[in-house]
C-alpha positions as MATLAB code, in Angstrom:
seq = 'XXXXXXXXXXXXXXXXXXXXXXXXXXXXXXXXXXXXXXXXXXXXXXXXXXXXXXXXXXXXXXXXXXXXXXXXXXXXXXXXXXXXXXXXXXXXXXXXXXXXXXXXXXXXXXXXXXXXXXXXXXXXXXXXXXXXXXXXXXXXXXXXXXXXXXXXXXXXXXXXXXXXXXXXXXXXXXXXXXXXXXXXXXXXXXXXXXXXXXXXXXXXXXXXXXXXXXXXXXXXXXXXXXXXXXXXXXXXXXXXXXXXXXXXXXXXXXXXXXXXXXXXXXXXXXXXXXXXXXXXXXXXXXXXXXXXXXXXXXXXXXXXXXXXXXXXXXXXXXXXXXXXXXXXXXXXXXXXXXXXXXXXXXXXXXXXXXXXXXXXXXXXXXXXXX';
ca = [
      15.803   54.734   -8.348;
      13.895   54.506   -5.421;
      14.761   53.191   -1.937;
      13.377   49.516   -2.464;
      14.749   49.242   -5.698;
      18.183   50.429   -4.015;
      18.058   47.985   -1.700;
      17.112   45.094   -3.515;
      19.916   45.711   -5.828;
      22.583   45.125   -2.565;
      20.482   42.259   -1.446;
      20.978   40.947   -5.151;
      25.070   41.396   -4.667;
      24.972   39.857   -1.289;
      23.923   36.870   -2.481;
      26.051   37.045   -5.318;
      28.994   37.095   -3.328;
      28.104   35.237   -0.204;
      25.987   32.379   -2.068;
      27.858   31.853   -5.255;
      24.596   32.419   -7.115;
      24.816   34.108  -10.854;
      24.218   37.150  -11.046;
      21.016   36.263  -14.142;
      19.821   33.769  -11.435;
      19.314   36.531   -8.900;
      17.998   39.178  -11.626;
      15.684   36.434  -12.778;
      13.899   35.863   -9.237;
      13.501   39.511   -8.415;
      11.708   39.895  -11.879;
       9.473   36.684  -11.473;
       8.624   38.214   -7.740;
       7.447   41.492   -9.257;
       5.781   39.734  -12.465;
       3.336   37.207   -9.815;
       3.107   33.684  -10.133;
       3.982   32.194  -13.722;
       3.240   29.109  -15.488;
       6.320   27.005  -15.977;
       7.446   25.864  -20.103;
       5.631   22.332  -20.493;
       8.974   20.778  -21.682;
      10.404   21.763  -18.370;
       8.744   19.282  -15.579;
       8.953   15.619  -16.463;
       6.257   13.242  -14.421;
       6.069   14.201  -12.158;
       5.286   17.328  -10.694;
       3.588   20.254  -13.329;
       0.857   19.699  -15.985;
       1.658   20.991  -19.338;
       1.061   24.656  -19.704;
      -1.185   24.656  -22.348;
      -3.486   22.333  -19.856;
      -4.293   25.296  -17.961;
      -6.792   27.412  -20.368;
      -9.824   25.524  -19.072;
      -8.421   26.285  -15.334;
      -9.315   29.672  -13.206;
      -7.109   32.666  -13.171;
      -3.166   31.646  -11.802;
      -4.490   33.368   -8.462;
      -7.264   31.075   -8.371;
      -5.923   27.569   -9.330;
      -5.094   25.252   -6.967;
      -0.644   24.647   -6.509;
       0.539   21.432   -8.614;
       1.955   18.394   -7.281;
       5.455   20.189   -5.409;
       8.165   18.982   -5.189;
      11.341   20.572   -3.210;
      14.874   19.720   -1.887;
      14.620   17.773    0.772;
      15.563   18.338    4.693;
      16.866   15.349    6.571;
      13.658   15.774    9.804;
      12.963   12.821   12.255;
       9.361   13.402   12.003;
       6.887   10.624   10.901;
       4.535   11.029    9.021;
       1.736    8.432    8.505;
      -1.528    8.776    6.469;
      -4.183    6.699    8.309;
      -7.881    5.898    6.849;
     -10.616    4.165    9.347;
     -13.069    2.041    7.859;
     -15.563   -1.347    9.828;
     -15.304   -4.316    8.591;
     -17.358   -3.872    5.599;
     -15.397   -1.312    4.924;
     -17.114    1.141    5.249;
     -15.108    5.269    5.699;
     -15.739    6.381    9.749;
     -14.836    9.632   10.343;
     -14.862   12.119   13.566;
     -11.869   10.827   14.886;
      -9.311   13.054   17.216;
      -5.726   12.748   17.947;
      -6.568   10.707   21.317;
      -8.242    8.299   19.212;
      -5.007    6.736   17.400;
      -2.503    4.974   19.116;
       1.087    4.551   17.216;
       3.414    1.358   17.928;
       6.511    1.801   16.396;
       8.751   -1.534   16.290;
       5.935   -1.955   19.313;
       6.864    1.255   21.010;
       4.325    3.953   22.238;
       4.871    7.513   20.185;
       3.480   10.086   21.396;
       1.729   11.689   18.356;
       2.768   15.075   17.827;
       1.130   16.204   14.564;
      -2.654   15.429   13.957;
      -4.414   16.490   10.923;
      -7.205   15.537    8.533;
      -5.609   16.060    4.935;
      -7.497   17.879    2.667;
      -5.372   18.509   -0.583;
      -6.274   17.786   -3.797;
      -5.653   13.997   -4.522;
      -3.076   13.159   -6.747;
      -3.034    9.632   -8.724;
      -1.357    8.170  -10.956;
      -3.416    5.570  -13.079;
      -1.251    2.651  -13.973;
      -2.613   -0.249  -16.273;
      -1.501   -3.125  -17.598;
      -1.973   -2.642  -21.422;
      -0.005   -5.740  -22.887;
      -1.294   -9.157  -25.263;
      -1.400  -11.114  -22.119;
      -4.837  -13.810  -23.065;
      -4.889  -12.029  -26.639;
      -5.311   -8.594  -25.127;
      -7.901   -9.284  -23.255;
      -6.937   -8.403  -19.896;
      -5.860   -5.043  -21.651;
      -8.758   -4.060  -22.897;
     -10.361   -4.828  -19.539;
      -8.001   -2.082  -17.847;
      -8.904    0.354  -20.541;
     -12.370    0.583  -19.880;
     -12.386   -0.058  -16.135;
      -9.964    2.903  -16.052;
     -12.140    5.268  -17.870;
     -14.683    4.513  -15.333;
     -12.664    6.115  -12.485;
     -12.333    9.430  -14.123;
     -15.952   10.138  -12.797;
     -14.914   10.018   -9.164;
     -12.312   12.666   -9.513;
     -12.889   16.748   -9.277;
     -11.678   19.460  -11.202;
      -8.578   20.451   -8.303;
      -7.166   16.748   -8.517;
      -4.107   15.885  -10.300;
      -5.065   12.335  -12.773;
      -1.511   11.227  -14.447;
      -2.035    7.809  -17.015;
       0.883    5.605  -17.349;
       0.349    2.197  -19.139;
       3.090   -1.091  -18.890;
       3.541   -3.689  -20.839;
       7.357   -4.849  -21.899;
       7.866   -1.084  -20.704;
       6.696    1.623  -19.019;
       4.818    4.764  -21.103;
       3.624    8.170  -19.569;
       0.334    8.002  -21.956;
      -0.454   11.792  -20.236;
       1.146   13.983  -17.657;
      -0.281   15.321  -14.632;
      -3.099   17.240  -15.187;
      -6.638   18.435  -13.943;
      -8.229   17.978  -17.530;
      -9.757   14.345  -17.270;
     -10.896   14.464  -21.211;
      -7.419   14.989  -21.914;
      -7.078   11.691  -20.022;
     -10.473   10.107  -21.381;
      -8.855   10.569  -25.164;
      -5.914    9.198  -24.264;
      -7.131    5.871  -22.626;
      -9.973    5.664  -26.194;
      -6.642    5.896  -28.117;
      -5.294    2.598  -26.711;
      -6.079    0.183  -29.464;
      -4.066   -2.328  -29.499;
      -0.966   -3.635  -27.176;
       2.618   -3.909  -29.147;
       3.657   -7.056  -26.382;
       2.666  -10.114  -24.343;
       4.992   -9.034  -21.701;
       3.848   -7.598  -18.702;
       6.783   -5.781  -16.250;
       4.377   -5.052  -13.039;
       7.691   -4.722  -10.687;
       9.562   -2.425  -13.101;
       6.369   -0.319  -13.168;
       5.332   -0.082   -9.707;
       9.180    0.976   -8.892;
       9.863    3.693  -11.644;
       6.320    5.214  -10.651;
       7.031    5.445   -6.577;
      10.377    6.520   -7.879;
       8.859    9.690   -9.789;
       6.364   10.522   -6.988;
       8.634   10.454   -4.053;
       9.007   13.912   -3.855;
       5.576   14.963   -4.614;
       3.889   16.513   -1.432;
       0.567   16.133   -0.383;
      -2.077   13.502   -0.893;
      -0.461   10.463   -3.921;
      -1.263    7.127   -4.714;
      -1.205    4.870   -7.353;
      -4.668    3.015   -8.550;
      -3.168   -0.222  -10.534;
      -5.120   -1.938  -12.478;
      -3.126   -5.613  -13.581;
      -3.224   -8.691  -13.732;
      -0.394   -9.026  -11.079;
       1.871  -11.561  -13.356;
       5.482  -10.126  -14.130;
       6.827  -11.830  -16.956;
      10.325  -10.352  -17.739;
      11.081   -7.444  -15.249;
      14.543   -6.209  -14.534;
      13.723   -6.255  -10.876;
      12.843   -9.277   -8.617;
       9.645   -9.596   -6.484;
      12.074   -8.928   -3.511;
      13.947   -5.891   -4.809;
      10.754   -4.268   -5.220;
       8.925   -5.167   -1.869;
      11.805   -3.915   -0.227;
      10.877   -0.644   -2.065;
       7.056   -1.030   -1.206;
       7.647   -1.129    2.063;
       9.586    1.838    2.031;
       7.284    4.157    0.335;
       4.700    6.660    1.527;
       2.393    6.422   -1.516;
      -0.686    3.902   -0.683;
      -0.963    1.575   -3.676;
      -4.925    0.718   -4.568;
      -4.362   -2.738   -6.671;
      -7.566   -3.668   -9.220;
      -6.986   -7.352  -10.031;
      -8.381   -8.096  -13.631;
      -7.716  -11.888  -13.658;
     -10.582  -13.254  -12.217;
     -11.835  -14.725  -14.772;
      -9.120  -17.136  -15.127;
     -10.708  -18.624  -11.861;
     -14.323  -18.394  -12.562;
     -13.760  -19.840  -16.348;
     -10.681  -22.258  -16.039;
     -11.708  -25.839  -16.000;
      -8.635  -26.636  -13.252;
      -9.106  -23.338  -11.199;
      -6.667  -20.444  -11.340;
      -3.589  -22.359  -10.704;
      -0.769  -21.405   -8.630;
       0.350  -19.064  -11.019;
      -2.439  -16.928  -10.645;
      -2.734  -17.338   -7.175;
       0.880  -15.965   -7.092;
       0.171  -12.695   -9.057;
      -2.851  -12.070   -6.641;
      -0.644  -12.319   -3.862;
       1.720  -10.015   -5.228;
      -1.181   -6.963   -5.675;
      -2.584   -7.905   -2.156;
       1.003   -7.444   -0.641;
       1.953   -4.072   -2.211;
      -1.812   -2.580   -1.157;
      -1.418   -4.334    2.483;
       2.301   -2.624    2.552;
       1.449    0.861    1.666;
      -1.988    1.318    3.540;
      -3.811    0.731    0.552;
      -6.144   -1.673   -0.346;
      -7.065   -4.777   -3.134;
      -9.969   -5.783   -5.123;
     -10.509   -8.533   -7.408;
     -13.850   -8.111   -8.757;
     -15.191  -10.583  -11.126;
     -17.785   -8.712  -12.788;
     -17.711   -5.112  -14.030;
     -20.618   -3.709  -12.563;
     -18.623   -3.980   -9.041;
     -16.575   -1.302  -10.454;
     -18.112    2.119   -9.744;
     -17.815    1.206   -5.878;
     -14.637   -0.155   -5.729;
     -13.157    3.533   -7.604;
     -15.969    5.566   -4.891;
     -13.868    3.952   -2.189;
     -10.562    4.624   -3.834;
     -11.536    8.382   -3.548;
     -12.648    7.920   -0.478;
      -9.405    6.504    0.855;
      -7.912    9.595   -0.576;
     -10.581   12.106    1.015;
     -11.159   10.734    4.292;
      -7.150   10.340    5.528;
      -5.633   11.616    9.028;
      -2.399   12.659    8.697;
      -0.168   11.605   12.030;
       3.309   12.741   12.736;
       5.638   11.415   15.499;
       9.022   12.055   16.656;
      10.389    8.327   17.369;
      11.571    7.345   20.260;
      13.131    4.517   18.972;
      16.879    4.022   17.450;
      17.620    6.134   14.640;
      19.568    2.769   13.246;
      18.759    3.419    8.973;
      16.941   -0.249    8.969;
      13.123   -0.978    8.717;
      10.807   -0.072   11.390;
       7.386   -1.849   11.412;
       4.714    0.732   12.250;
       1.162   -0.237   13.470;
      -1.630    2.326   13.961;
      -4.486    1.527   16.522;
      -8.234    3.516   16.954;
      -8.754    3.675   20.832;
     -11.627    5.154   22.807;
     -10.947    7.850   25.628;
      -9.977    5.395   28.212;
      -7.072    3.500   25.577;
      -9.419    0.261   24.998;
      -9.686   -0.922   21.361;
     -12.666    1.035   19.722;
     -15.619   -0.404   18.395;
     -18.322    0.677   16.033;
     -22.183   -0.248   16.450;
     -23.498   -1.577   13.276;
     -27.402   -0.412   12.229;
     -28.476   -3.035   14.625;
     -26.465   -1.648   17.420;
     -24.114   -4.775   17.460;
     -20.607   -3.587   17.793;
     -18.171   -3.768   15.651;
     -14.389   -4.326   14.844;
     -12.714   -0.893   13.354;
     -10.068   -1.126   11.129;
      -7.052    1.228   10.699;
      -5.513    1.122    7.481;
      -2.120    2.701    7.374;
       1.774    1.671    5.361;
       2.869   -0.916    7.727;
       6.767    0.181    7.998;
       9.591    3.504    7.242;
      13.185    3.887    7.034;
      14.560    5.816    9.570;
      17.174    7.839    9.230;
      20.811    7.244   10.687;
      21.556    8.667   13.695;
      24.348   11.907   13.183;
      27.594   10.676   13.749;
      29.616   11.615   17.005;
      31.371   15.119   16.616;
      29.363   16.007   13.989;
];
């Protein structure tokens, strides 16, 4: 026994003792540590973080592939984070931006921002469609092929996960980087088993399984936007939008019930548009309702460039740590503070818009004496 084995062996019983960690637990890390980096049992990660195992043959070597979706226990930290994406108002992606060139308001405070960062992970999504009998299935087979569409716009290092909804929620695949994995799965959906469509009980569970998941997340939805028998209330889950730190990109497919409906869309209608327009307004993300679907290949090249093109800010607030709601807006200014502007092909100038999640939680302040 050499010395390193010697004195991992009394680094082993120190924890033991000091820690309260079994012994096997120990013994198991030190052997993992000496094996490398090892591919986790698929039954072992529900959705998310970790792909199946048996995903990763078409990958590179372990050393080589890029790290999963993480996820880790979590330390209470005062820092803000915001992801912030800067488009003009045809919405077009402007980029070249430096820290002196945002300006953060929170509850209409000044932070100073502390933490400035383009992200560049891998993106992670989670595709969520509305797969249910709603209009004799129609609307379902509309998200089917519309979502195989946006496969195309994704590379080999993202993470795609497919969930479909109708009277429930179904993980259809698990994260992975194998899209034809995902393209057989979404060919597979023949036919819907209900007329129901839960939106709110699927837009909650799915922020609830990704909000421990690091790095860059959203959800693409593809719906109608009607909830017809959800456990939750429209108000129980936008008080769990506006929480979140996952942008939500909302495809309306109801458009045709506008275009083709003798009377118009109705207020019905009018009231599930609302509702997608709200949780992509709430979470920095954005809404389309495109009535034809040859608009579709742009609207999913603009999703992915949401997801490429982000600035990550962090802040420190200097405002009450209270637990309650703060509304957070994010501003572009030029060098001397003044609102920034963006000259068009003609050399008009233009508004620029900052998308960003309009609000956090913050954390309560420690209790005195403690």
């Amino acid at each position: 026994m050499n010395a390193k084995t010697s004195f991992r062996l009394i680094l082993m019983g120190v924890l033991v003792i000091a820690l309260g960690i079994p012994r096997e637990a120990v013994t198991a890390a030190a052997a993992r540590q000496q094996q490398g980096p090892q591919t986790p049992p698929p039954d072992q990660q529900p959705l998310p973080p970790t792909p199946p195992s048996g995903q990763q043959k078409t990958q590179p070597a372990p050393q080589q592939a890029p790290a999963p979706p993480q996820t880790s226990i979590s330390v209470e930290s005062n820092v803000v984070n915001v992801d912030v994406v800067v488009t003009n108002e045809e919405g077009d992606i402007l980029n070249g931006f430096q820290r002196q060139n945002f300006r953060v308001l929170d509850d209409g405070q000044p932070q100073q921002v502390t933490n400035f960062a383009p992200t560049e992970a891998p993106i992670t999504v989670v595709m969520l469609l509305e797969f249910s009998k709603i209009a004799g299935g129609f609307f379902g087979y509309k998200a089917r092929e519309w979502a195989y569409g946006f496969l195309d716009h994704l590379n080999d290092k993202d993470w795609v996960a497919l969930k479909t909804f109708d009277i429930k929620t179904t993980v259809q695949v698990d994260f992975t980087h194998n899209r034809s994995e995902v393209q057989q799965a979404i060919v597979s959906l023949i036919w819907p088993d209900f007329s129901e469509a839960d939106v709110f009980d699927a837009v909650l569970e799915t922020l609830d399984q990704l909000r421990d998941v690091h790095g860059k997340k959203a959800i693409l939805l593809l719906a109608t936007g009607f909830d017809t028998f959800s456990k939750h209330t429209l108000d129980q889950t936008l008080k769990r939008v506006k929480e979140t730190d996952v942008p939500i990109f909302s495809v309306g497919m109801g458009e045709e019930i506008d275009l083709y409906s003798r009377n118009g869309a109705g207020v019905g209608y009018l009231q599930a548009k609302n509702q997608l327009t709200t949780f992509a307004q709430m979470t920095g993300g954005y809404a389309w309702f495109p009535r034809f679907e040859g608009e579709m290949p742009d609207i999913f090249n603009v999703v992915a460039g949401f997801l490429r093109n982000q600035y990550t800010l962090g802040f420190t607030p200097n405002t009450p740590q209270d637990g309650t709601y703060h509304k957070l807006k994010v501003e572009a200014v030029d060098e001397q503070g003044n609102p920034m502007t963006w000259a068009d092909k003609k050399g008009k100038k233009k508004k620029v818009i900052v998308h960003a999640r309009q609000g956090y939680m913050s954390l309560n302040a420690p209790a005195a004496g403690n």
